[in-house]
C-alpha positions as CSV (number, residue, x, y, z in Angstrom):
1,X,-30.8,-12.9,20.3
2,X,-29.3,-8.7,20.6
3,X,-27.2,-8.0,22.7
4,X,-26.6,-4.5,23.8
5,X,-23.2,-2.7,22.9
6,X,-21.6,0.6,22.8
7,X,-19.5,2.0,20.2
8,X,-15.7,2.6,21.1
9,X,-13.8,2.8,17.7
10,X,-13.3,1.7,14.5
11,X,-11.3,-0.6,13.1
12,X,-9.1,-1.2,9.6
13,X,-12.4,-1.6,7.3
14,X,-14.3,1.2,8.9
15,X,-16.4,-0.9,10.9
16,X,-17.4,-0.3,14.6
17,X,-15.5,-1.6,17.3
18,X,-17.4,-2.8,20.9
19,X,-17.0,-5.6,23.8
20,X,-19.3,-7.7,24.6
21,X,-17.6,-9.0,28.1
22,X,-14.3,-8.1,27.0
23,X,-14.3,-9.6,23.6
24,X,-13.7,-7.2,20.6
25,X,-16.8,-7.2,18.7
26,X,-16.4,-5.7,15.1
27,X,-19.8,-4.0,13.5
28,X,-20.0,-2.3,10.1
29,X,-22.3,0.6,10.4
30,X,-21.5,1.2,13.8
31,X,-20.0,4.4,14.7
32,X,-18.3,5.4,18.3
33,X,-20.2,6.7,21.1
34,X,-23.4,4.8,19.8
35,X,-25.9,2.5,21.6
36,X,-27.1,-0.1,19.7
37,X,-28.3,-3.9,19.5
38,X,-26.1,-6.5,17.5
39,X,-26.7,-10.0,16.5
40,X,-23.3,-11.9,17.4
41,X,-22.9,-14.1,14.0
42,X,-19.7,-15.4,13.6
43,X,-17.9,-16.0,16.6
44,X,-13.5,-16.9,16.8
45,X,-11.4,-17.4,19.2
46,X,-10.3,-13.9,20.3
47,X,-12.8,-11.7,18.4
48,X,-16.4,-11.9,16.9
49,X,-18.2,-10.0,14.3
50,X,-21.5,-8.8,14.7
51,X,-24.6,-7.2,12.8
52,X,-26.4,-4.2,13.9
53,X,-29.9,-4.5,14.4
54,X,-31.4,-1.2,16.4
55,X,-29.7,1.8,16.9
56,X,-30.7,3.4,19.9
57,X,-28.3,6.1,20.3
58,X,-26.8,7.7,16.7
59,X,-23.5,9.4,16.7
60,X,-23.8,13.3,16.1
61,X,-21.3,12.8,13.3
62,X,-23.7,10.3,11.6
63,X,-24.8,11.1,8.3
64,X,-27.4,9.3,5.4
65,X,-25.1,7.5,2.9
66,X,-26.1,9.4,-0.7
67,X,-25.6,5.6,-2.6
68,X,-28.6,3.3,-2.5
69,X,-25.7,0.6,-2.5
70,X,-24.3,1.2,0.9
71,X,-24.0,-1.6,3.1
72,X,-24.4,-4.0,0.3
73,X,-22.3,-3.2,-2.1
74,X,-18.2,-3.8,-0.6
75,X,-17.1,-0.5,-2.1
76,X,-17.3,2.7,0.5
77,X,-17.4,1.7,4.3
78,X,-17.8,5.5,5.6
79,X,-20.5,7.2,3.9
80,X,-22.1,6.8,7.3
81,X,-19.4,9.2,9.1
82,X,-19.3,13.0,8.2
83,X,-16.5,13.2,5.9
84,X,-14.3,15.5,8.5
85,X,-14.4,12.8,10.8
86,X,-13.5,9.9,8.7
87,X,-10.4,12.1,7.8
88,X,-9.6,12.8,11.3
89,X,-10.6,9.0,11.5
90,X,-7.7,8.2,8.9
91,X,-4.7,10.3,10.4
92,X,-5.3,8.7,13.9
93,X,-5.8,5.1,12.8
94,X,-2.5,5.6,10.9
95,X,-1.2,7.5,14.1
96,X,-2.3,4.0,16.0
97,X,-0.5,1.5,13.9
98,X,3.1,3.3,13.7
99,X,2.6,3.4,18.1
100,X,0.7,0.1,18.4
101,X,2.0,-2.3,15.8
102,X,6.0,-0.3,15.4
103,X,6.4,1.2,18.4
104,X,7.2,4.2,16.5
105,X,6.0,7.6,18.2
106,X,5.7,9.5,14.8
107,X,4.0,12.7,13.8
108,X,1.2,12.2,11.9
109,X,-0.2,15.2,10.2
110,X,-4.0,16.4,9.7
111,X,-5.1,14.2,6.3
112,X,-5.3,16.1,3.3
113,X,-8.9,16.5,2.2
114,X,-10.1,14.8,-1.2
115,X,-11.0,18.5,-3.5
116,X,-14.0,16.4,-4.8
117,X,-16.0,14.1,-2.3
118,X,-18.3,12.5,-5.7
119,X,-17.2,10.8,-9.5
120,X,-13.4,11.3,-8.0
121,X,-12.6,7.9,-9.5
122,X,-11.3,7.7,-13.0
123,X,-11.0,3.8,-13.1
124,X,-13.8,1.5,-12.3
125,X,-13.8,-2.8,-12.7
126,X,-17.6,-3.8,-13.1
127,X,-17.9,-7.6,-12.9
128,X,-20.5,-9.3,-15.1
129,X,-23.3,-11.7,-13.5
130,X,-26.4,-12.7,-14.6
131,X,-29.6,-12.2,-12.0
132,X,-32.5,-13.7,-12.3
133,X,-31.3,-14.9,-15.7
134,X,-30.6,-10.8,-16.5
135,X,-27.7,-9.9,-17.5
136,X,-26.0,-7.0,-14.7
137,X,-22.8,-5.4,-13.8
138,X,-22.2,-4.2,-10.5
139,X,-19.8,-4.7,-7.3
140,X,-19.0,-7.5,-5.3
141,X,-20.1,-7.7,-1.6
142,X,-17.9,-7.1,1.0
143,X,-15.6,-10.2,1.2
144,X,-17.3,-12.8,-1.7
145,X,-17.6,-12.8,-5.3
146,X,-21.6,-12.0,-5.1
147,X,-22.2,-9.5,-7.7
148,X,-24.5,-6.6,-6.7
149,X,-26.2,-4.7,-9.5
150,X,-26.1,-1.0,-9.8
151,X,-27.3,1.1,-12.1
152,X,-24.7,4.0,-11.3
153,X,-21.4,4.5,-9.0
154,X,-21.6,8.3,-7.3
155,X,-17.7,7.5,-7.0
156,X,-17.2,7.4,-10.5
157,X,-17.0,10.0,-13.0
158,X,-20.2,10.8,-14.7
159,X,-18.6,10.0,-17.9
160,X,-18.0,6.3,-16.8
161,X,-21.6,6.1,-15.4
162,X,-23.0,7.3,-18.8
163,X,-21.2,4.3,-20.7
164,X,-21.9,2.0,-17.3
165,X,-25.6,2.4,-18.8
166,X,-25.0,2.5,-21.9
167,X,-22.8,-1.0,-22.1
168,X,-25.8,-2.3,-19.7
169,X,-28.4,-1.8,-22.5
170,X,-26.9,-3.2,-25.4
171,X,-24.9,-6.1,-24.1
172,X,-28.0,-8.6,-23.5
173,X,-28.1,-7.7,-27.5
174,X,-24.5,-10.0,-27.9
175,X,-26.9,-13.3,-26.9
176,X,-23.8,-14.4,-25.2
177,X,-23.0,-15.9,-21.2
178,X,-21.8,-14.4,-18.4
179,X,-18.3,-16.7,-16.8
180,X,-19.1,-18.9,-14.2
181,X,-16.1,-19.2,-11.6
182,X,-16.8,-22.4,-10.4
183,X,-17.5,-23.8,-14.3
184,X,-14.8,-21.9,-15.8
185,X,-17.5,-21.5,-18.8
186,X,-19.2,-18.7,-20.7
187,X,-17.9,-15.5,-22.2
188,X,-18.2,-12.1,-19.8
189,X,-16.1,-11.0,-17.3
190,X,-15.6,-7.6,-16.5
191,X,-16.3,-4.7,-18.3
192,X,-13.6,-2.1,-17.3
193,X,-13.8,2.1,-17.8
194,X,-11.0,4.5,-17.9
195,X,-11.9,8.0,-18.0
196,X,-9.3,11.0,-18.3
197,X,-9.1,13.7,-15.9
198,X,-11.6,16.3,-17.9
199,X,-13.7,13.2,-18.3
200,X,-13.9,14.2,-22.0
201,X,-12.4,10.4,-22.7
202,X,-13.0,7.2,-21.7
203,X,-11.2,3.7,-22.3
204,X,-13.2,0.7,-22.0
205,X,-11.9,-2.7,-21.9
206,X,-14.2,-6.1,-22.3
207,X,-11.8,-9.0,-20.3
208,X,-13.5,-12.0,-21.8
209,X,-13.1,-15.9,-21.5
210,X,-12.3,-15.8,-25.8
211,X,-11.0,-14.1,-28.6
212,X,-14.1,-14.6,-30.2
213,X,-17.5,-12.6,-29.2
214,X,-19.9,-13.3,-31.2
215,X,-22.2,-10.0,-32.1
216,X,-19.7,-7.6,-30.6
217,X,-18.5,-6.1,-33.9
218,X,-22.1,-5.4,-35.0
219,X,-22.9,-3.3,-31.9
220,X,-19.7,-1.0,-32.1
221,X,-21.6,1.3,-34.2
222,X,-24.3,1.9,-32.1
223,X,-21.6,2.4,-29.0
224,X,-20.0,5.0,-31.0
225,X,-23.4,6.8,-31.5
226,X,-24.5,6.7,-28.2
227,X,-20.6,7.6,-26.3
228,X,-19.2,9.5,-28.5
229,X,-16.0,10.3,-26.0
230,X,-15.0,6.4,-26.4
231,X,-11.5,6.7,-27.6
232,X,-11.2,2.9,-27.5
233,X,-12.8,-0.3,-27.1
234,X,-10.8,-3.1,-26.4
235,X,-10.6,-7.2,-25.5
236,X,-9.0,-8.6,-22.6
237,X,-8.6,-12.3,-23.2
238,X,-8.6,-14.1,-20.0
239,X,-8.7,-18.1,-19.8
240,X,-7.0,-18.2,-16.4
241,X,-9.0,-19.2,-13.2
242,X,-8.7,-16.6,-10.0
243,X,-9.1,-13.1,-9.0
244,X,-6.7,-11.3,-11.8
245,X,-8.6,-9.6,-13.9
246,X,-6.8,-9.1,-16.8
247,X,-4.4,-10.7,-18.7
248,X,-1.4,-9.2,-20.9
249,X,-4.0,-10.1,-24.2
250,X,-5.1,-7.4,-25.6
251,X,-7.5,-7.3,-28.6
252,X,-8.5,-3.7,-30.6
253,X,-11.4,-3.2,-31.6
254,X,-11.9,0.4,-32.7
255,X,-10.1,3.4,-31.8
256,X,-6.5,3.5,-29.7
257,X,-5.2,1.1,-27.3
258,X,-4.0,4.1,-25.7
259,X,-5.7,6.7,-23.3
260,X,-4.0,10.5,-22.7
261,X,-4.4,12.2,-19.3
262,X,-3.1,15.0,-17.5
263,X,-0.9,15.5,-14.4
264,X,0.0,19.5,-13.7
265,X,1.8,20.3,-16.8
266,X,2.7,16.5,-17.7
267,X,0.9,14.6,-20.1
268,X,0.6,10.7,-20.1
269,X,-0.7,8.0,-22.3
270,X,-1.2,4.4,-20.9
271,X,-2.8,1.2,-22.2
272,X,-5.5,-0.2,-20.0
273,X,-3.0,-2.6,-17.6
274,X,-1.1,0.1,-16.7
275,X,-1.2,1.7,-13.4
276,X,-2.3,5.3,-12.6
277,X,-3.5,6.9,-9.4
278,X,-7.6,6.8,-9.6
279,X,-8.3,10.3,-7.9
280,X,-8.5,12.2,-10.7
281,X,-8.4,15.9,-8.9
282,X,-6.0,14.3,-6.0
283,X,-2.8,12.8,-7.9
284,X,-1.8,16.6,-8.7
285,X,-1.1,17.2,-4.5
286,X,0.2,13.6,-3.7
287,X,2.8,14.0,-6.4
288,X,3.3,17.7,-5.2
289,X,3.5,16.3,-1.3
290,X,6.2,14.0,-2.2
291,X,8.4,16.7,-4.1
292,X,8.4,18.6,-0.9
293,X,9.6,15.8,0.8
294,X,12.4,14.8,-1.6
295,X,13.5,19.0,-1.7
296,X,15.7,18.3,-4.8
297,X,18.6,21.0,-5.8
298,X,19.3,19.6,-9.5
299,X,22.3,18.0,-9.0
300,X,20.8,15.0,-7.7
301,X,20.5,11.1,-9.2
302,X,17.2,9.3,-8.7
303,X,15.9,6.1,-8.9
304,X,12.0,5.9,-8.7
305,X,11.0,2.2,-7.8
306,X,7.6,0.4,-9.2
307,X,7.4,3.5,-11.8
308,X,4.4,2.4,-14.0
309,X,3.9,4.5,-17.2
310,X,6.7,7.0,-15.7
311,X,3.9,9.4,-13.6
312,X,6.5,10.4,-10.8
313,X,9.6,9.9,-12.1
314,X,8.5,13.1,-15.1
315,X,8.3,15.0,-12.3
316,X,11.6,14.1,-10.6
317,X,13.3,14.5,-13.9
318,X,12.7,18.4,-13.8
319,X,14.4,19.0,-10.3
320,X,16.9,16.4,-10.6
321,X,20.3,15.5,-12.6
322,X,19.1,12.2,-13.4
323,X,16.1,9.7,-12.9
324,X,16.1,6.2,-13.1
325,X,12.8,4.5,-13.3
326,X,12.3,0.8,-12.4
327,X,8.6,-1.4,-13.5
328,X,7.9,-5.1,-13.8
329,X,5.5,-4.5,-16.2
330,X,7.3,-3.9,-19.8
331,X,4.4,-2.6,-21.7
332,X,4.2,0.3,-18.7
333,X,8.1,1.0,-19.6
334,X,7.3,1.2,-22.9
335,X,4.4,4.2,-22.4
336,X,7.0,5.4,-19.6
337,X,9.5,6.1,-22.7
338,X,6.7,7.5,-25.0
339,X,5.6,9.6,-22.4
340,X,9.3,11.2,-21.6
341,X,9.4,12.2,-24.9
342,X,6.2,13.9,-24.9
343,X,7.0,16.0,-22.6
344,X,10.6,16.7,-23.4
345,X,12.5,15.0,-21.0
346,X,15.7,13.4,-21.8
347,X,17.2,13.4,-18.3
348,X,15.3,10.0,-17.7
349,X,16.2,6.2,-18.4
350,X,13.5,3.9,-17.8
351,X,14.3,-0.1,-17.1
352,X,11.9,-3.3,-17.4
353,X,12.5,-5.6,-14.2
354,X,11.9,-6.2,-10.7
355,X,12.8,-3.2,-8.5
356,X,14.9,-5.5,-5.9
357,X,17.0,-7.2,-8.7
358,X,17.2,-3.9,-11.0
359,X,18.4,-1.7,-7.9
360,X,21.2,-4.1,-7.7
361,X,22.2,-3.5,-11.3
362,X,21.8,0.0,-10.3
363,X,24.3,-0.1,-7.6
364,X,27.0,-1.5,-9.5
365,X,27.2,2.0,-11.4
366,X,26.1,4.4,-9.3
367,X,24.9,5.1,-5.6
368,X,21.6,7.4,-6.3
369,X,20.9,10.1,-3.7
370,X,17.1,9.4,-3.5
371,X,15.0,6.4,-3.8
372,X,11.3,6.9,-4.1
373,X,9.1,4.0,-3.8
374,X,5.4,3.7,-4.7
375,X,5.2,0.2,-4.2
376,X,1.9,-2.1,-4.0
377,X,-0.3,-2.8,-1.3
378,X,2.1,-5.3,-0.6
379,X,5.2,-2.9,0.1
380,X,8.4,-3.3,-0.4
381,X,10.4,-6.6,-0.9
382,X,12.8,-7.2,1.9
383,X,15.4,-7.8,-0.3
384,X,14.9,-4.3,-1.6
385,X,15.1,-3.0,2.0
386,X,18.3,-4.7,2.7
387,X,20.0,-3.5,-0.6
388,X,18.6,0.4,0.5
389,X,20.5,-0.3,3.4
390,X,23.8,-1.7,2.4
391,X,23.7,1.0,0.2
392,X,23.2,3.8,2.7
393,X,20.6,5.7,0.0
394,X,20.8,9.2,1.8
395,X,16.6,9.7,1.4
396,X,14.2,7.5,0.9
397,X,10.7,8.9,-0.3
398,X,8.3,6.3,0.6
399,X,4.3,6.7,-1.3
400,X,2.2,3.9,0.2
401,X,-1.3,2.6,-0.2
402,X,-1.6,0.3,2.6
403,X,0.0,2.1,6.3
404,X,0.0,-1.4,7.7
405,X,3.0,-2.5,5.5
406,X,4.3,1.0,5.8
407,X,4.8,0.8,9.3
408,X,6.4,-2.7,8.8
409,X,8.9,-1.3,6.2
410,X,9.7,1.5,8.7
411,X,10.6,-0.7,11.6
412,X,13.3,-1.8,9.4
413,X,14.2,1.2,8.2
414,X,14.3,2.7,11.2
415,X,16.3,-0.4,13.2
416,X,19.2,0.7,9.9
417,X,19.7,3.8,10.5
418,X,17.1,6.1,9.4
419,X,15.0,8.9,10.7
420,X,11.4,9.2,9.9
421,X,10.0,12.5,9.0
422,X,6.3,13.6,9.8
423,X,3.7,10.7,7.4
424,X,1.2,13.0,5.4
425,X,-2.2,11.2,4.9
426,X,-3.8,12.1,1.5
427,X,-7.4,11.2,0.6
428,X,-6.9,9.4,-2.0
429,X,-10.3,7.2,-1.5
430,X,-13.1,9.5,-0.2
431,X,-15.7,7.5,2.3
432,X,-13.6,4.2,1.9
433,X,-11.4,3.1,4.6
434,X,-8.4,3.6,2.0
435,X,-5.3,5.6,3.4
436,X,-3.0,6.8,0.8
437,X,0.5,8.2,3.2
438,X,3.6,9.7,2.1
439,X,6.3,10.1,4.3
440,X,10.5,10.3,4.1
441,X,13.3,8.7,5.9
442,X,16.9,10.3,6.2
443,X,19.8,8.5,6.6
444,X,21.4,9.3,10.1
């Protein structure tokens, strides 16, 4: 049974927003202002979610979605909106949460536009399944681990689509099993691509359920004929049940264990674990965004919190006295220090441990003048919080991927003491429902 609904909003994942007698009903593919007919198929107690069936009235700002995958696939959620809308979309969802959810009445300026709207992405994780007793790679639907097959990503680079169909050609040759979940058996994973910024490189890591694939050596040649820009192929050996992807094993198999890119001026070398912003033309303004927020004179000390392989804290280092940088991860600490020296930067000290416990140790010698954070989707640790604010840091720089625990760590901030400047959306993640902000707080 359809029941008829009009399109009001859209909500965190993109999808449409309606009521159906007063009951938030959420729809992906609707857009606001549309007339349409919905099946009503799963129903809770204070919201439902719905499917749409006809459209009877598109949006103006509809548009066709370029990827055959769209819908299915649980990748983009807005190649359905004109792009200038889903921007306009982002700033005012973001606008919404700090006055809705913090009761914080903060300026929100216009998003910064992604410079490239196709093969932006230099990173992609393709899962393994096997259809139809074919071996595939591909994406998993929104919300399961259902693997849909694609032959190509517009999202990624082309350079990571060429070896997508390259890998998807000569694998079936390795006679081997794709890893059941359930079963905990057979041998592929994920295969994972890492492409530089030129997309003149690319990295690609097997994660696989042993240090043993049969056949594998064999093919390398023909891989090396056919993608000639590999610069490594790597295992990933990971027994472990759940969603992490990789383990800290690491296997090489030909080439380096270590990929070069470029920031600006700054030049980085990471091993597949390591994190690094996926917008390959983007990461240049973000970094650039933040630096006008921190307005450094030279004299200042830094600490730069869930650094990674050192990205933000290079750039720091040239506009301040001194930079601390702070990652749980000690193989990124390790590239962090390689990649200080590359560049000729001595003014930097880089730390393995968790940023709450670290920034303690910190304290005890010095009180910095500026923390950035970059934290996970997660955000910051409270304890963290609580030791900026015994402190009394003078500026916090805050980089965030997910404005819903942004907004939560501002509350606090702002109940200790701190004034919020003006957040800056930057499209990281053209046509997703991805918000990358960057905003600053100033102790008051």
């Amino acid at each position: 049974m359809s029941t008829l609904v009009r399109g009001e909003g859209l909500g965190q994942k993109g999808e449409g927003i309606a009521r159906v007698m007063g009951m938030p009903v959420f729809i992906p593919g609707l857009l606001p202002g549309e007339d349409a007919l919905v099946r009503l198929n799963d129903r809770k107690t204070s919201y439902a979610r719905g499917e749409l069936m006809t459209l009877l009235q598109p949006s103006p700002q509809r548009r066709d979605p370029f990827c055959p995958a769209f819908g299915i696939c649980g990748g983009c959620h807005l190649q359905h909106l004109d792009y200038e809308a889903g921007i306009a979309w982002k700033r005012d969802y973001v606008r919404q949460l700090f006055r809705h959810q913090g009761g914080l009445d903060v300026d929100v300026r216009d998003t910064i536009p992604s410079e490239e709207l196709h093969g932006v992405r230099n990173k992609v994780q393709l899962p393994f399944a096997s259809v139809d007793e074919e071996l595939c790679l591909g994406f998993y639907a929104a919300r399961s681990h259902r693997v849909i097959p694609i032959a190509s990503c517009p999202m990624q680079s082309p350079l990571a689509n060429k070896a997508l169909r390259i890998f998807k050609d000569l694998l079936p040759d390795l006679k081997t099993s794709v890893y059941n979940e359930r079963l905990r058996t057979g041998m592929l994973r994920h295969l994972i691509l890492r492409t530089d910024r030129d997309d003149d490189q690319i990295q690609i890591t097997l994660v696989v359920n042993d240090d043993q694939v049969p056949g594998l050596t064999s093919l390398i040649p023909a891989v090396r004929e056919q993608l000639p820009e590999m610069n490594g192929l790597l295992l990933n050996i990971n027994r472990a049940a759940g969603n992490k992807i990789m383990s800290n094993t690491y296997h090489l198999m030909w080439g380096s264990s270590l990929l070069e890119d470029r920031i600006g001026s700054y030049t980085y070398r990471m091993t597949p674990g390591s994190f690094f912003q996926t917008n390959r033309f983007l990461t240049e303004t973000l970094y650039e965004t933040a630096l006008e927020m921190v307005d450094l004179q030279g004299n200042e000390s830094v600490v730069d919190l869930y650094c990674g392989v050192g990205t933000i804290s290079l750039y720091l280092a040239r506009r301040a006295a001194m930079v601390y940088g702070v990652e749980l991860y000690p193989q990124a600490i390790v590239e962090a220090r390689q990649n200080a020296m590359a560049n000729g930067i001595d003014n930097v000290k880089f730390i393995v441990g968790a940023a709450e416990s670290m920034f303690d140790d910190l304290l005890a010698h010095e009180v910095p003048d500026l923390v950035l954070v970059d934290p996970p989707r997660r955000g910051c640790d409270t304890a963290l919080l609580q030791a900026i604010m015994k402190a009394r840091i003078p500026k916090i720089v805050y980089i965030s991927c997910n404005p819903a625990t942004l907004v939560r760590d501002a509350i606090f901030l702002c109940s200790a003491g701190y004034e919020m400047s003006a957040v800056q959306p930057v499209d990281m993640f053209p046509w997703t429902e991805h918000i990358e902000c960057c905003c600053s707080f100033t102790r008051i």
